[in-house]
C-alpha positions in Angstrom: -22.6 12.6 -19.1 -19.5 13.9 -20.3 -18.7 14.3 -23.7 -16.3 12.1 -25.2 -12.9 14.2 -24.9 -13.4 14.3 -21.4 -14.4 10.7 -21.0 -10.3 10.2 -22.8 -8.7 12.6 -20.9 -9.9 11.1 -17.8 -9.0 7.8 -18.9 -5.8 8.7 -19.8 -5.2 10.1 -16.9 -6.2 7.2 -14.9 -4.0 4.5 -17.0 -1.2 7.0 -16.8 -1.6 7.1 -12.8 -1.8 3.3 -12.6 1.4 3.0 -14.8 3.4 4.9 -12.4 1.5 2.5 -9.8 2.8 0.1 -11.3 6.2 0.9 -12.0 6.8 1.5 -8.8 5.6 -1.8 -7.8 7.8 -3.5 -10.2 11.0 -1.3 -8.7 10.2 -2.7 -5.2 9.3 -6.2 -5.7 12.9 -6.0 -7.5 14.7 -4.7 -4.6 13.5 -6.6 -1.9 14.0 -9.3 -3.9 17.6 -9.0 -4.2 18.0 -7.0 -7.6 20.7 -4.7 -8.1 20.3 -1.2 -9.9 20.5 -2.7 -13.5 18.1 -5.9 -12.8 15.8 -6.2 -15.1 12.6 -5.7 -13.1 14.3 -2.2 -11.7 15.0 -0.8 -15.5 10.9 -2.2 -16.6 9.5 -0.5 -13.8 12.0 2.5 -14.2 10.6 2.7 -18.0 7.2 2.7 -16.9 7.4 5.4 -14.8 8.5 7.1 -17.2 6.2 6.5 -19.5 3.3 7.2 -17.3 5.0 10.6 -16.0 5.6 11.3 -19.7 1.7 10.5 -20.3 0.3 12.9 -17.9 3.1 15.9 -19.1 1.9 15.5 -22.6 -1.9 15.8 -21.1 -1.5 18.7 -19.0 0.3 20.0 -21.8 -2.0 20.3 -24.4 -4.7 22.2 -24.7 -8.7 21.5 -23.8 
C-alpha cells in the first residue's frame, strides 16, 4: 500500500494529466465549432492547460 505522500503525488499527477485532457478538449470543440482565437472556450481550455502543465512543473519540482 503506499504511504500517503505517494498516494497525493499520484493523484496529483493524474488530475493534472486529465486537466491538460481536458483543456485540450475544450480548445477543439471551440474550433471546430467556429470559435476564433479569443472565444471563450479557446482562452478556458488555454487556461487549463496551463494550469495543469503548471501542476505537474511544481510536482517534479519539488522534492520527494
Amino acid at each position: 500500500m503506499p504511504s500517503p505522500r505517494q498516494f497525493h503525488r499520484g493523484s496529483t499527477r493524474v488530475f493534472s494529466v486529465l486537466l491538460i485532457v481536458v483543456g485540450v478538449a475544450m480548445v477543439v470543440a471551440s474550433i471546430g465549432a467556429g470559435g476564433g482565437p479569443l472565444a471563450v472556450g479557446v482562452v478556458l481550455g488555454v487556461l487549463f492547460c496551463a494550469a495543469g502543465g503548471a501542476r505537474l512543473y511544481l510536482l517534479e519540482r519539488t522534492p520527494r
